[in-house]
C-alpha positions as CSV (number, residue, x, y, z in Angstrom):
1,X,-18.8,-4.9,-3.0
2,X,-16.0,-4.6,-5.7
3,X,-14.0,-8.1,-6.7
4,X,-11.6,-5.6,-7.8
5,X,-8.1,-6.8,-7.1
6,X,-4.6,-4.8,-6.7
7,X,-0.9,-5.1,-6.8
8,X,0.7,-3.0,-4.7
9,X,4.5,-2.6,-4.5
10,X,6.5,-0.8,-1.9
11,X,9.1,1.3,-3.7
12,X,10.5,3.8,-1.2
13,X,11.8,2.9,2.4
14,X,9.3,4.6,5.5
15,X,12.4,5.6,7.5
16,X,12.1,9.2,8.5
17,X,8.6,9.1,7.4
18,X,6.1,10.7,9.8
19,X,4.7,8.1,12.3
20,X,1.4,7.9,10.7
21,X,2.7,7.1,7.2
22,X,5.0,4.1,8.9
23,X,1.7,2.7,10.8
24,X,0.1,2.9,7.2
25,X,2.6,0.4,6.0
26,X,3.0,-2.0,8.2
27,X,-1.1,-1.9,8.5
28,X,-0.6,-3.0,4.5
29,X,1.8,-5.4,5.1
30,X,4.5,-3.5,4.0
31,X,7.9,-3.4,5.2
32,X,10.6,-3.8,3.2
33,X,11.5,-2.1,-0.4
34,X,10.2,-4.4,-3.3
35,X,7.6,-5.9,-0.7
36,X,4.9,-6.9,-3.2
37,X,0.9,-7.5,-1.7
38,X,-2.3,-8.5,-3.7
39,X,-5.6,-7.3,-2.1
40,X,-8.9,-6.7,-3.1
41,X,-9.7,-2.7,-3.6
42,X,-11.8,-1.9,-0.8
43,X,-12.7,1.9,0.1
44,X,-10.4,1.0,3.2
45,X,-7.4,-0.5,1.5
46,X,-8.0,2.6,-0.9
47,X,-7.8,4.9,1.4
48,X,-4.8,3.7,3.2
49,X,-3.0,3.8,-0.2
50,X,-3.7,7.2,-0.5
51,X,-2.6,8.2,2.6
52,X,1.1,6.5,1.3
53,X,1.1,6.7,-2.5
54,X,4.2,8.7,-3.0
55,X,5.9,5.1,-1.4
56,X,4.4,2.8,-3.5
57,X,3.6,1.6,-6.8
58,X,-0.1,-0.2,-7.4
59,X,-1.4,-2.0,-10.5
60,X,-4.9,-3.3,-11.3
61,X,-5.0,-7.1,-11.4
62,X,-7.3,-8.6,-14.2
């Protein structure tokens, strides 16, 4: 298992977004613009990231 940890920001709103992309978010913890989350970078979280990355903005945590 990786320790590594992220920042991830939410930068763009997920109105008129398909439904999939807004279930992403929330599932994140995302909601609002400027909505800032630390996590640990599993495969999951990584993918799920992916899947929205054009909304957000993510930074590796020392």
């Amino acid at each position: 298992m990786s320790d590594k940890k992220i920042r991830i920001t939410q930068v763009a709103s997920g109105n008129g977004r398909k439904p999939g992309q807004q279930a992403t978010l929330i599932g994140l913890g995302l909601n609002k613009i400027s909505k800032t989350i630390e996590v640990t970078a599993t495969p999951e979280v990584l993918g799920m990231v992916n899947k929205v990355k054009h909304l957000l903005k993510v930074e590796e945590l020392a």
